[in-house]
C-alpha positions as CSV (number, residue, x, y, z in Angstrom):
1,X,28.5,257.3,-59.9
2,X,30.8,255.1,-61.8
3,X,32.5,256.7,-64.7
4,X,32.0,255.8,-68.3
5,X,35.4,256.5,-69.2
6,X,38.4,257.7,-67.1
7,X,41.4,259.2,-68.3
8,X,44.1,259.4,-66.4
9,X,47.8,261.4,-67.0
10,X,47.4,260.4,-70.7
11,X,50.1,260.8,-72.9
12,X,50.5,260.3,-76.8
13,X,53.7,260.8,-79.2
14,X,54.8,260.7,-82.5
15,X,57.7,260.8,-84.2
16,X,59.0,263.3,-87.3
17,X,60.6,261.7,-90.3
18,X,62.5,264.6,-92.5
19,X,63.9,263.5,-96.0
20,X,65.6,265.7,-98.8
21,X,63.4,267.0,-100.9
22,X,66.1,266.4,-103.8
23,X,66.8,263.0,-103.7
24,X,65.9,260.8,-107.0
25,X,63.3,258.2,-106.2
26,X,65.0,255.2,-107.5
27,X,67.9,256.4,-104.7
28,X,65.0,256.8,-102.3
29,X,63.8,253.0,-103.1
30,X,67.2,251.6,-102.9
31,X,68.3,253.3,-100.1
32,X,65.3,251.8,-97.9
33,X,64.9,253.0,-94.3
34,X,68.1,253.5,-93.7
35,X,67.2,257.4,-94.8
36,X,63.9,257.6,-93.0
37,X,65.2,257.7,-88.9
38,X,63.1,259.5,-86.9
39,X,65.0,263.5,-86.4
40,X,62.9,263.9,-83.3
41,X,59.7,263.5,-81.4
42,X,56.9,265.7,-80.1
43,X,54.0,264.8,-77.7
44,X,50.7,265.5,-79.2
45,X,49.1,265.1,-76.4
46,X,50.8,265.3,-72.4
47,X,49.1,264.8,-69.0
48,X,45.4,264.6,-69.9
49,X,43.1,263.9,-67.5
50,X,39.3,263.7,-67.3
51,X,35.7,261.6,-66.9
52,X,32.7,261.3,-68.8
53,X,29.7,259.8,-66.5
54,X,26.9,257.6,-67.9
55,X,23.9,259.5,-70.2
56,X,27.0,262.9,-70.5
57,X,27.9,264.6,-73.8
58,X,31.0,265.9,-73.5
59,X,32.6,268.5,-76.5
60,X,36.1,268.7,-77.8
61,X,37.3,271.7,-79.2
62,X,40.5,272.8,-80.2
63,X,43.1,274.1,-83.3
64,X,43.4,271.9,-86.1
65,X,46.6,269.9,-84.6
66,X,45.5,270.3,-81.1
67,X,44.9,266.4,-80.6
68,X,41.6,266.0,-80.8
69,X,41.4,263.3,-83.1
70,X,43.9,261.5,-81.4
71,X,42.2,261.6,-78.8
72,X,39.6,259.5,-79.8
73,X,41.7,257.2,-81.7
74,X,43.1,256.6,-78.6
75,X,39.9,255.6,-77.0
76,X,39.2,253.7,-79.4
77,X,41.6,251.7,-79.3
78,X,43.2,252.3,-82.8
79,X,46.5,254.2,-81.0
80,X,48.4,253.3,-78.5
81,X,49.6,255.8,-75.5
82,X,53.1,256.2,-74.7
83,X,51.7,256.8,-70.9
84,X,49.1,257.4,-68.8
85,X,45.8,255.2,-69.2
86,X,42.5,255.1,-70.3
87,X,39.5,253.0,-68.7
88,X,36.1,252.0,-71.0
89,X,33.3,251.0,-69.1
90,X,31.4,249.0,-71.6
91,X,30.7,248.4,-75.6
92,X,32.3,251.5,-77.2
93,X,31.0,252.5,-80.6
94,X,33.2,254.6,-82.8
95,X,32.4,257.1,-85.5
96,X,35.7,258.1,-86.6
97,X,36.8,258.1,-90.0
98,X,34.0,257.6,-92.8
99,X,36.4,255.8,-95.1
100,X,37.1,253.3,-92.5
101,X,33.7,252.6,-91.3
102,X,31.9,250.6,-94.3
103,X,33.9,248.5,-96.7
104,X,33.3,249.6,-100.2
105,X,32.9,246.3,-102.0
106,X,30.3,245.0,-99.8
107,X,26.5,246.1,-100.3
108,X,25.0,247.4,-97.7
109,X,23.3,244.6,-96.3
110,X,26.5,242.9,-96.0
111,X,28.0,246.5,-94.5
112,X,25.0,246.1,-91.7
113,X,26.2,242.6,-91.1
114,X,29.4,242.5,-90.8
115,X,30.1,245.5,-89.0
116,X,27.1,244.2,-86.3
117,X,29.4,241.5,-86.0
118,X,32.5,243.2,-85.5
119,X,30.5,245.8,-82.7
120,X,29.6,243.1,-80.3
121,X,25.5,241.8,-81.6
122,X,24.7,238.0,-82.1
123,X,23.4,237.0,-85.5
124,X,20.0,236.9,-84.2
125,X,20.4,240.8,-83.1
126,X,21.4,242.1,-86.5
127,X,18.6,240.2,-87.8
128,X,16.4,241.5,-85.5
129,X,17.7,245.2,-85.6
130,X,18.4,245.2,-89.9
131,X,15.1,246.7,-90.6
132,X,15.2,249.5,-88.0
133,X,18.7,250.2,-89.4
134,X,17.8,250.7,-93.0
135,X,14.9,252.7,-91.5
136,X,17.1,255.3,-90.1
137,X,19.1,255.1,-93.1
138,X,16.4,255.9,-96.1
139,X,18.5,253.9,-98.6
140,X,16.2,251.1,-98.5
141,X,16.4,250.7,-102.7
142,X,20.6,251.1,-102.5
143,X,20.1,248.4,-99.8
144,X,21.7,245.6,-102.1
145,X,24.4,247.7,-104.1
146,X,28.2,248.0,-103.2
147,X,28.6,251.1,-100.6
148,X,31.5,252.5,-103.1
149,X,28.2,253.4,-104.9
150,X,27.1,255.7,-102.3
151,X,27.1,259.0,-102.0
152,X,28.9,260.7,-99.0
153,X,25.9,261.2,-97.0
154,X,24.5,257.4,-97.2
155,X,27.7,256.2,-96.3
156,X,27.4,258.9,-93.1
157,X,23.5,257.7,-92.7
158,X,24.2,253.8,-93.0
159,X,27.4,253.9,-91.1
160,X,26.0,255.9,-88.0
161,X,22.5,253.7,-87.7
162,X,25.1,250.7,-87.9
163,X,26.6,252.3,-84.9
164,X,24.1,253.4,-82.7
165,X,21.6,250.8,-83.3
166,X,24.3,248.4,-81.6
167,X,23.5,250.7,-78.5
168,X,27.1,251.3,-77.4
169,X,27.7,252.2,-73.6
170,X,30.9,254.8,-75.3
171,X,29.6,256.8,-78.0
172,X,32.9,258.8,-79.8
173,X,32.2,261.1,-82.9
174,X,35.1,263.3,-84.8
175,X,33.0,265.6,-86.9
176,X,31.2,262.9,-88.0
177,X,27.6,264.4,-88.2
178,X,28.0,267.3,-90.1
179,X,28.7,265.3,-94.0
180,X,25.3,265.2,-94.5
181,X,21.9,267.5,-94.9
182,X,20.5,269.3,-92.0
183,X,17.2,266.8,-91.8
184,X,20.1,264.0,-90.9
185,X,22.0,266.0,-88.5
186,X,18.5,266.9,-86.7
187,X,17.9,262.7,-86.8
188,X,21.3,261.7,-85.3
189,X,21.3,264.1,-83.0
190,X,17.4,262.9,-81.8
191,X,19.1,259.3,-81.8
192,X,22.0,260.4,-80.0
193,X,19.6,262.0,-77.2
194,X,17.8,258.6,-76.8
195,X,20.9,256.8,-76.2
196,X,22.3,258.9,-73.7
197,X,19.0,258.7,-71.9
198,X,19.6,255.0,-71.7
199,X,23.2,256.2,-70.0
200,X,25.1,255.9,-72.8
201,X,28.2,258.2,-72.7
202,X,29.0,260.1,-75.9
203,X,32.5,262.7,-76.5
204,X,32.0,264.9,-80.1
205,X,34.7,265.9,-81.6
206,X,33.7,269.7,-83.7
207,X,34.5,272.6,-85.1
208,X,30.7,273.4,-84.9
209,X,30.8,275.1,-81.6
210,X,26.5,275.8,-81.9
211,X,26.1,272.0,-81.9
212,X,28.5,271.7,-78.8
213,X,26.9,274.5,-77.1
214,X,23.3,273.2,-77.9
215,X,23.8,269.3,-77.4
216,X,26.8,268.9,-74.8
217,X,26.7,269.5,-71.2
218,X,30.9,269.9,-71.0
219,X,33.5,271.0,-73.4
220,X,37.1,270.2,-73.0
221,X,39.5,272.2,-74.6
222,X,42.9,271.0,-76.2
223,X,45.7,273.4,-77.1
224,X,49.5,272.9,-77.2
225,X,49.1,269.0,-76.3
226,X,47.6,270.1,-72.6
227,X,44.4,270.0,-71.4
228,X,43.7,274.0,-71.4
229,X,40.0,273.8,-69.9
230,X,37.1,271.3,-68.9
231,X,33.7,272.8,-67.6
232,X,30.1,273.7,-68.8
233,X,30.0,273.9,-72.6
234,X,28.9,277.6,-72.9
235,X,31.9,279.0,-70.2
236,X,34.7,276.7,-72.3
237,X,33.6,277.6,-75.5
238,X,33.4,281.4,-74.8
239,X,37.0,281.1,-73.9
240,X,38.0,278.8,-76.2
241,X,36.6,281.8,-79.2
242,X,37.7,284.5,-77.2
243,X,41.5,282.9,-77.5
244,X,40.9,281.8,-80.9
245,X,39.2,284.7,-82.7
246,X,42.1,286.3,-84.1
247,X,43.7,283.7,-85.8
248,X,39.9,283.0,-87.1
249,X,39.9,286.0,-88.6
250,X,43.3,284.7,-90.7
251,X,41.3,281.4,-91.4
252,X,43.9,279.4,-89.2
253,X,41.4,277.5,-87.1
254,X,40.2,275.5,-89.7
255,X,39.9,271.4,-89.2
């Protein structure tokens, strides 16, 4: 079988600025960039290499820092990599960052539009697909107000039917599920099952290591910019917590 997505030898880095914490503002303005050089570099992510077939769930666990999010922003295209390569096979639908999803000053309608648009669907589609959207959604009476009106969970609920109801081939989520109640979190997750059945390939992104153990069929583990395990959820995550549990216990593997 074809792969979804292939990732070969990827590699991502980014640079550290240091500046004195001492120096007056109108010196820092007037000074310009000539005080902001990069002091060094470090890779975030090194050598990273795995595939994700048609109708998989795959998890990614991991420190806070470990990459994870990079990862995806990688895949989505928002970051570039300093090596390696990644290949897309198909639409790819992103659930990133909730801020960046829906533009505030547009209603939600408009939200539903435009981003259908930008995903790839014909007029006609988001036409067609507008009512099963604001279905999902339940905000049927916010429908016409500006999003920046919304609470945090219909922004998740309006941004993730936008997403999914544009049936993406690549489905990539960074604890995206988990702003809202548990009755939306149940729904997603049903949607998410009926897309993959349709072979749609989806990587989650979670601290929530029930939900990766309950809905993925791999993990892959990130830790000190390396690929430290791929398998079967349950056998990554029980070493993944075994290695982390300690520094749980000091509340240091918190996203």
């Amino acid at each position: 079988m074809i792969p979804a997505v292939k990732v070969e030898k990827l590699g991502k880095r980014f640079r550290r600025y240091r500046s004195s914490p001492y120096q007056p503002l109108m010196e820092t303005i007037t000074a310009g960039w000539r005080r902001s050089a990069p002091a060094d570099a470090f890779w975030v992510l090194r050598d990273i290499c795995f595939e994700v077939a048609p109708g998989e769930m795959i998890g990614i666990v991991g420190r806070n820092g470990a990459g994870k999010s990079t990862l995806l922003s990688l895949m989505a295209g928002l970051l570039k990599p300093e090596e390696g390569s990644i290949q897309l096979r198909g639409q790819v639908g992103a659930l990133l960052d909730l801020g960046m999803s829906l533009h505030p000053l547009l209603t939600g309608r408009e939200n539903i539009r435009t981003a259908g648009l930008f995903s790839g669907l014909t007029n006609m589609q988001v036409d067609d697909r507008t009512d099963q959207i604001v279905a999902f959604t339940g905000i049927g009476e916010f429908l016409d107000a500006p999003v920046r009106t919304y609470s945090t969970g219909m922004k998740a609920r309006l941004a993730f039917s936008i997403a999914t109801h544009a049936d993406p081939d690549i489905l990539l989520i960074d604890e995206f599920l988990f702003v809202g109640d548990h009755l939306f979190q149940d729904a997603c997750l049903e949607r998410i099952q009926a897309l993959m059945r349709n072979g749609t390939a989806v990587l989650l992104s979670s601290h929530a290591s029930e939900k990766i153990s309950e809905n993925c069929d791999r993990a892959l583990w990130l830790d000190k910019a390396g690929l430290r395990a791929i398998g079967p959820a349950d056998d990554v995550l029980r070493e993944y917590l075994a290695n982390s549990a300690p520094a749980a216990a000091l509340g240091s593997d918190q996203s």
